[in-house]
C-alpha positions in Angstrom: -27.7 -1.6 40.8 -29.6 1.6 42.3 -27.0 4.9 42.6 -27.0 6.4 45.7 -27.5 10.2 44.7 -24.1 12.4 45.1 -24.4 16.0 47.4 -22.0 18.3 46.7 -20.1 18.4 50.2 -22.3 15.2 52.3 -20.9 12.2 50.2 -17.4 14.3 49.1 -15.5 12.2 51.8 -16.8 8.9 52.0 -16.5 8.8 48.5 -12.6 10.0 48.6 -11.8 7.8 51.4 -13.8 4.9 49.4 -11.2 5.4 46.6 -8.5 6.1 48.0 -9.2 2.7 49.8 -10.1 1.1 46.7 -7.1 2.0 44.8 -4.5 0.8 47.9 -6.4 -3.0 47.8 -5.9 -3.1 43.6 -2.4 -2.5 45.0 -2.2 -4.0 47.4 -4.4 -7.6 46.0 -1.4 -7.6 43.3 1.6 -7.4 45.3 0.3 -9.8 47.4 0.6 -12.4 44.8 4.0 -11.3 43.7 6.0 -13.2 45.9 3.8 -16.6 45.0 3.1 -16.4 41.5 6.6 -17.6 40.0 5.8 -20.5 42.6 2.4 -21.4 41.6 3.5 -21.3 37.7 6.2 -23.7 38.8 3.6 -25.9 40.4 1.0 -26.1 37.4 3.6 -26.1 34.9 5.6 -29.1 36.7 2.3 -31.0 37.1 1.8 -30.4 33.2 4.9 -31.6 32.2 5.0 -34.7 34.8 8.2 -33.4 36.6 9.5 -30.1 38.4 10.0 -27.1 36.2 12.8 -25.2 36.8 13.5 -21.5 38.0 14.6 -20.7 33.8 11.4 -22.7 32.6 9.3 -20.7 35.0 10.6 -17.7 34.3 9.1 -16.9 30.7 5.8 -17.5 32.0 5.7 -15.2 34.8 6.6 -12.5 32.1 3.5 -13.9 30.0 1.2 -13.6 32.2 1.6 -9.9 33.3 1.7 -9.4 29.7 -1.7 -11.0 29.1 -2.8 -8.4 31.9 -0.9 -5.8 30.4 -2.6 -6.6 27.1 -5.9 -6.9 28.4 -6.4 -3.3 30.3 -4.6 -2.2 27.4 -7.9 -3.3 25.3 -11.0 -3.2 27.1 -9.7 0.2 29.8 -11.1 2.7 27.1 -14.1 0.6 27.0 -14.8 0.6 30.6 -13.9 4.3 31.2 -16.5 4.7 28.1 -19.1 3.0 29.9 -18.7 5.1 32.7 -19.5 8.1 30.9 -22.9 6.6 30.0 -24.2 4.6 32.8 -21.8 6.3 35.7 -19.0 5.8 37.9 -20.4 3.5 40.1 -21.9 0.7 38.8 -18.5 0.4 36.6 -16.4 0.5 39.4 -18.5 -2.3 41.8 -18.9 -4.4 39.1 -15.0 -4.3 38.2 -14.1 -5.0 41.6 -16.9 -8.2 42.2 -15.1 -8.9 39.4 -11.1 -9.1 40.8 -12.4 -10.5 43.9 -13.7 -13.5 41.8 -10.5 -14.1 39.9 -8.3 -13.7 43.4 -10.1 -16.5 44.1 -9.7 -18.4 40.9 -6.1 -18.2 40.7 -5.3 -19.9 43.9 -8.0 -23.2 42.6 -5.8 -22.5 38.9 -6.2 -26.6 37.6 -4.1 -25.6 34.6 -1.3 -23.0 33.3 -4.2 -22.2 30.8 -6.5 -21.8 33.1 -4.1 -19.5 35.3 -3.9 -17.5 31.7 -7.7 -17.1 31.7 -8.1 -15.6 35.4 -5.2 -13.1 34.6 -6.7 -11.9 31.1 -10.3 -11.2 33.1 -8.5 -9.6 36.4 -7.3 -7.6 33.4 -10.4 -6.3 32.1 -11.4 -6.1 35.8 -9.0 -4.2 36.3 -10.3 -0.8 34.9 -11.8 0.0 38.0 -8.9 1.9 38.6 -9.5 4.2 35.8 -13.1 4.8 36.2 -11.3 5.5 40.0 -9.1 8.4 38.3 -12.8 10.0 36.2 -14.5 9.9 39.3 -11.8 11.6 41.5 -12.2 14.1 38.3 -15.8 14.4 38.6 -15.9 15.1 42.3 -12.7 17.5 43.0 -12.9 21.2 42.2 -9.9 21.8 39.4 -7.7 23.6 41.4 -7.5 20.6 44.4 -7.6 18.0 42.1 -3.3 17.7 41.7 -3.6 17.0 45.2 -6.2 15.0 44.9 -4.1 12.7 42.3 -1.5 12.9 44.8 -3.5 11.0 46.8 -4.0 8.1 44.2 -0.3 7.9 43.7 0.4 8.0 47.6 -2.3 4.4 47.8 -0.3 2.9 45.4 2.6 4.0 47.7 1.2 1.8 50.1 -0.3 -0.8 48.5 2.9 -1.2 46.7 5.0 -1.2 50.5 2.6 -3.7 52.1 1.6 -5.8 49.6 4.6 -8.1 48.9 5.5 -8.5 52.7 2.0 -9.6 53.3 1.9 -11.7 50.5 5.6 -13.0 51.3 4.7 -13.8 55.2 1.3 -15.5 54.2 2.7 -17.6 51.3 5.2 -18.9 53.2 2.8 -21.0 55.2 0.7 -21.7 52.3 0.8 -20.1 48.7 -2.8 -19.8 48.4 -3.5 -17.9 51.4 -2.2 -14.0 49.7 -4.9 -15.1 46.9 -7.5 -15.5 49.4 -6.3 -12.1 51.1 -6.3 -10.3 48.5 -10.0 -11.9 47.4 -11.5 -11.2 51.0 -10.0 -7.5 51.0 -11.2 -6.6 47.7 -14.7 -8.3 48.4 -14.8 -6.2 51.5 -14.0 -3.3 49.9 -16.9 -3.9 47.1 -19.7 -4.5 49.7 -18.1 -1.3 52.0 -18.5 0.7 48.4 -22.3 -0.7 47.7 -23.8 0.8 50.7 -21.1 4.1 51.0 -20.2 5.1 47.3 -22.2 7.5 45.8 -22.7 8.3 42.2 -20.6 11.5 40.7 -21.4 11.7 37.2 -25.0 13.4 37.1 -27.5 12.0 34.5 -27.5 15.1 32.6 -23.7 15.5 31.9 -23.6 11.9 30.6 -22.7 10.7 26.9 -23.8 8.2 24.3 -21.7 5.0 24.2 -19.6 5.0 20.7 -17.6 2.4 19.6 -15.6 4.0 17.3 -14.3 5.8 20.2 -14.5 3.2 22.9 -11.7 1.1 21.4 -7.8 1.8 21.9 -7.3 3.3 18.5 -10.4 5.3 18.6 -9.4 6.7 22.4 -5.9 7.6 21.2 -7.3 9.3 17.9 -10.0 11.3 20.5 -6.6 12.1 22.6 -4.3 14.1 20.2 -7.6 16.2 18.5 -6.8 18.9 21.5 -3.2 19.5 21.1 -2.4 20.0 25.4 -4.1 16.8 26.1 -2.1 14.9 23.2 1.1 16.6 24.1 0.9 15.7 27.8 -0.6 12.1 27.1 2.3 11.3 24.9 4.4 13.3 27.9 3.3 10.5 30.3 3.6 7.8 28.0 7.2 8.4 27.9 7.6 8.4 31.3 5.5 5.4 32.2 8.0 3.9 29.6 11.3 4.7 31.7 9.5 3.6 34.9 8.4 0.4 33.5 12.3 -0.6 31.7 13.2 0.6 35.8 11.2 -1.9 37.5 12.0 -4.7 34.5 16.2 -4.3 35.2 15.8 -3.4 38.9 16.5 -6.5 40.1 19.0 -7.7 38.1 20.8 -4.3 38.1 21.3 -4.1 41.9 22.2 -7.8 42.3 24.8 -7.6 39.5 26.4 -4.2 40.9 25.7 -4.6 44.6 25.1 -8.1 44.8 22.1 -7.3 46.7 20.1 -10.2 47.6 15.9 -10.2 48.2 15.7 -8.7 51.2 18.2 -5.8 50.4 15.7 -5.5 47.2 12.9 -5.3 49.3 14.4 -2.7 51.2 14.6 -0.6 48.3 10.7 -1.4 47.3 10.1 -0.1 50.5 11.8 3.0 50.5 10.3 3.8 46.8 6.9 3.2 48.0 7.6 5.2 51.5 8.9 8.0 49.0 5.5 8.2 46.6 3.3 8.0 50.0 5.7 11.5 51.5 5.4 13.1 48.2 2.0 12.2 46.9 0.0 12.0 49.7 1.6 15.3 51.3 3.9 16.9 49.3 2.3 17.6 46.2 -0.5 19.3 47.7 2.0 22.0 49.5 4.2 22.1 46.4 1.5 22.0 43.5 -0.3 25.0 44.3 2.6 27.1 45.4 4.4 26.5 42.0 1.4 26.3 40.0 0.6 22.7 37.6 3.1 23.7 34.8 6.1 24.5 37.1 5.5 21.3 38.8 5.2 19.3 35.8 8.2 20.8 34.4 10.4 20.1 37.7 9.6 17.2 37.9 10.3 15.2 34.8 13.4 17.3 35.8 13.8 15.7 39.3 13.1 12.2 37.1 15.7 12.4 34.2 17.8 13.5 37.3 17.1 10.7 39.4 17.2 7.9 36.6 21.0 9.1 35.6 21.8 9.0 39.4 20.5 5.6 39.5 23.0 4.5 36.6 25.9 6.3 38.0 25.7 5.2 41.5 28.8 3.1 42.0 27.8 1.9 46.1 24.8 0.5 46.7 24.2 3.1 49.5 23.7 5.9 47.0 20.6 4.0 45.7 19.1 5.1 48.3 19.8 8.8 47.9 18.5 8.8 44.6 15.2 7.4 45.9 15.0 10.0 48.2 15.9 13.0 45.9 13.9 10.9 42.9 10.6 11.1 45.2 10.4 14.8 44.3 10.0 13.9 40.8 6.5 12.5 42.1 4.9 16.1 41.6 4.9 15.5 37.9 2.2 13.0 38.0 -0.5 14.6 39.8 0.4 17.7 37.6 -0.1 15.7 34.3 -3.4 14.1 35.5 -4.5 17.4 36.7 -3.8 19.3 33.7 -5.4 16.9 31.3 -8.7 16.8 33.5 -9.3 20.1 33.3 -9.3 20.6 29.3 -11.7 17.5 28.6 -15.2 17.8 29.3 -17.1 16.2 32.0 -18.7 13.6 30.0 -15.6 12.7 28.3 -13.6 11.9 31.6 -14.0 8.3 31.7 -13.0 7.8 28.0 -9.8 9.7 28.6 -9.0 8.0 31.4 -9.0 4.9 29.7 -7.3 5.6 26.9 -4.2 6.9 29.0 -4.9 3.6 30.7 -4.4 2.0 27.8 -1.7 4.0 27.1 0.2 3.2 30.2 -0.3 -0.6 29.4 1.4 -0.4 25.7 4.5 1.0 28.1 3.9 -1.9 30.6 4.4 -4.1 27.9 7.4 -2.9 26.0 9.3 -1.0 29.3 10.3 -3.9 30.5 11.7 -5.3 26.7 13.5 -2.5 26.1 15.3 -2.0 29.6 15.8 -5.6 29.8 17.2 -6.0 26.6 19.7 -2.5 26.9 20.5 -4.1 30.3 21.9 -7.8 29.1 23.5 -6.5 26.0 25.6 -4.0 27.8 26.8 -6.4 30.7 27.4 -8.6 27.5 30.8 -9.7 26.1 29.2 -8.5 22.7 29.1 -5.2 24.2 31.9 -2.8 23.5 31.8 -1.6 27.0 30.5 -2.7 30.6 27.9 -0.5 30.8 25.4 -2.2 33.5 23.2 1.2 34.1 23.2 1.7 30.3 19.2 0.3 31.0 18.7 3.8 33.3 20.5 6.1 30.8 17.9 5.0 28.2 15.0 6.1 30.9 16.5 9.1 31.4 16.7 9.9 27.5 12.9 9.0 27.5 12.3 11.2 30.5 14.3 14.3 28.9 11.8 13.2 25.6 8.8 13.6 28.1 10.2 16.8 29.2 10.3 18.5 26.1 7.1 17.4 24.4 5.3 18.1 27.7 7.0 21.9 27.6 6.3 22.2 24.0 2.5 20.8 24.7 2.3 23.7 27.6 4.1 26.7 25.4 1.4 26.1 22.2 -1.8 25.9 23.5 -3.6 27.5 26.5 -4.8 26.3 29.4 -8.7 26.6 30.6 -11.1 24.8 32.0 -13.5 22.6 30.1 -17.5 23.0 29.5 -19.0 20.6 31.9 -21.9 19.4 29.0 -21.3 19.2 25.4 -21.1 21.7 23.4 -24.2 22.0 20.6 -21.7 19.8 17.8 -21.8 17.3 20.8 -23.2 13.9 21.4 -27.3 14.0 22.3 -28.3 12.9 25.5 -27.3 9.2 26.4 -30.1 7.2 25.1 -28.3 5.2 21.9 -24.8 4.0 20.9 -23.2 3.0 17.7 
C-alpha cells in the first residue's frame, strides 16, 4: 500500500477532514445497527431453536455480543496502535476500515448466532482504526491545538451517535438488512475516499520497533503507569469511561421506570446528548481550552461530570433530564484536556501504543460499566433493597467521577508538564527494522 508523503501545511486538512469523517461513519455504521440487532438475534436465534425467541431470550445475547466487541478491541487495540508506530498511520487505518466494511456486510448474510459472534469479534479488532485515528490526530496537530483538535473527535462521535440510530431505525423498518448495508457502503466509501486523500503522518525516521511484550494489554498498561502524569490521567479517564458506560447501561431503564418514557422520548434524550458533545466538542472546547489552560479544563470538568451525574439521579420530572444534559455538556472539556495532556508527555513513536492501551482501557470499562450500573440499578428498585433508590446507579458514577477527579488533580500536582522528544532518546528502541 504506497504512503502518500505528508507536507506540513498541504495535506494538514484533507487529512483532518478525512478523520474527522472517518471517525463519524465508525459512529455512525454502529448506531445504525442498533435499532436491528436485538431483531436479527431474535431471528437467528428463533431459527436455531425451531420457534420464535422471545424479547427475555434475546435479550442476553444482545449484551454478549457487544461484549465480544468490547473484549476484542480490548485485546488486539494495543496491537494495532503498536503497528502503527512501526509501519505508520495509514496503512493501519485503511486496512482496519476494508476491514469493518467487510463485516457490515457479513452480519446482515449472519446464517448462524455463531456466525453473528464471529463478524462482531473481527469488527472488534477492526475496530482500532479509531485509535490509530486518535495517534494520527497526535502526530499531525501542534500541542497546543491539539485539545481542540480532540474536541473535534468527540464532536463526530456527537454526530455519528445523533444520526446513526434514526437512520438505522427508518431503514430497518423496511427491511433489517438495509442499515448493515449502509453502514458497509459508507464505510467502503470512506476507505477508497482515504486511499487516494490520506496522507501518511508518522515520518520513517521517528518510527519504532514492533515489541510484543509491549504490544499486548498488560504490557501497554505496564508502559502506561512508568511516567507518573500519563498513569495518573489514564487511570483518571478510566474512571470516568466507567461512570459513562454504567450511564448508558441503566439509561433506559432508569427513565422508563421514573418517567415512564417510552422510545421515542429516549430518543429524544440521545439526541440532545449527542447535540450537546457536537456544541461542546466541536466548538466549545477550542474557545474554553486555551483560555483556561488543559489543567483548569480538566479539573472543571470532571467537576461539571460528578455534577451532572448527581443531577441526573436527583431529577424527580422528566423535564429536568434535560437540563442536566445541557449543563452536563460542559463537562465535555475534560476529554479533549485528558487526551491532550497525555499526547504531549509520550513521545512521537510511542503514540500509537498509548493510544491503544487507553483503548483498551476504555473497553475493560465498556465491559464492566454496564454490570455495575445495571446491577446498583435493579437492586435498589428491588424489594431486597432497604430503600427505593432508582438513581442509586448515577450516584455510584458520580463517586467514580469524584475518584477521577482526585487521581487526575493528584497526577497534575506531582509531576510536571512538558512536551515530549519527538525520537527516542539514546536508551531507546533502534531504528524500526526487527521485533521481538
Amino acid at each position: 500500500m504506497t504512503a502518500i508523503p505528508v507536507t506540513p501545511d498541504s495535506q494538514r486538512r484533507p487529512a483532518v477532514a478525512f478523520i474527522f469523517i472517518t471517525l463519524v461513519l465508525d459512529v455512525l455504521g454502529f448506531g445504525l445497527i442498533i435499532p436491528v440487532s436485538p431483531q436479527l438475534v431474535q431471528n437467528l436465534l428463533g431459527r436455531a431453536e425451531g420457534a420464535e425467541a422471545s424479547i427475555a431470550q434475546t435479550a442476553p445475547f444482545v449484551g454478549y455480543l457487544a461484549a465480544t466487541y468490547a473484549a476484542m478491541s480490548f485485546l488486539c487495540a494495543p496491537s494495532l496502535g503498536a503497528l502503527s508506530d512501526r509501519f505508520g498511520r495509514r496503512p493501519v487505518i485503511l486496512i482496519s476500515l476494508f476491514g469493518s466494511a467487510v463485516d457490515y456486510v457479513a452480519m446482515s448474510f449472519s446464517p448462524t448466532l455463531w456466525f453473528l459472534f464471529l463478524t462482531r469479534a473481527i469488527n472488534g479488532v477492526s475496530g482500532g482504526s479509531i485509535t490509530v485515528a486518535m495517534a494520527y490526530i497526535a502526530d499531525i496537530t501542534p500541542p497546543e491545538k491539539r485539545a481542540a483538535a480532540f474536541g473535534m473527535i468527540g464532536a463526530a462521535f456527537g454526530v455519528g451517535f445523533t444520526l446513526g440510530p434514526m437512520m438505522g431505525g427508518f431503514l430497518g423498518s423496511f427491511d433489517i438488512h438495509y442499515p448493515f448495508y449502509a453502514a458497509a457502503g459508507l464505510t467502503f466509501a470512506n476507505w477508497v475516499y482515504g486511499y487516494f486523500v490520506l496522507p501518511e503522518s508518522l515520518p520513517v525516521g521517528r518510527r519504532a520497533a514492533f515489541r510484543w511484550s509491549r504490544s499486548n494489554p498488560v504490557g501497554a498498561f505496564v508502559g502506561l503507569g512508568r511516567n507518573a502524569l500519563v498513569g495518573g490521567l489514564a487511570s483518571a479517564m478510566f474512571l470516568v469511561n466507567l461512570a459513562h458506560y454504567g450511564l448508558r447501561s441503566t439509561w433506559v431503564l432508569y427513565t422508563a421506570y421514573r418517567y415512564e418514557w417510552d422510545p421515542l422520548h429516549v430518543a429524544y434524550s440521545l439526541g440532545a446528548v449527542g447535540v450537546g458533545a457536537m456544541i461542546v466538542q466541536g466548538g466549545l472546547v477550542r474557545r474554553i481550552v486555551p483560555a483556561l489552560g488543559e489543567k483548569w479544563s480538566l479539573t472543571l470538568g470532571l467537576a461539571i461530570t460528578v455534577a451532572s451525574f448527581v443531577g441526573y439521579g436527583v431529577a424527580w420530572e422528566g423535564w429536568m433530564i434535560y437540563v442536566v444534559i445541557a449543563f452536563g455538556s460542559l463537562g465535555g472539556i475534560a476529554g479533549p484536556s485528558i487526551q491532550s495532556l497525555i499526547t504531549r508527555t509520550v513521545r512521537a513513536d510511542e503514540q500509537g501504543l498509548t493510544q491503544g492501551a487507553l483503548t483498551s482501557l476504555e473497553s475493560v470499562a465498556a465491559i464492566l460499566g454496564p454490570l455495575i450500573g445495571a446491577s446498583v440499578f435493579a437492586y435498589f428498585i428491588s424489594d431486597s433493597a432497604p430503600v427505593d433508590i432508582p438513581g442509586a446507579s448515577f450516584f455510584v458514577g458520580a463517586a467514580l467521577a469524584a475518584l477521577a477527579w482526585l487521581v487526575a488533580v493528584w497526577a497534575m500536582t506531582r509531576t510536571t508538564i512538558g512536551e515530549a522528544p519527538d525520537s527516542p532518546g539514546p536508551s531507546a528502541a533502534p531504528a524500526p527494522s526487527t521485533s521481538e
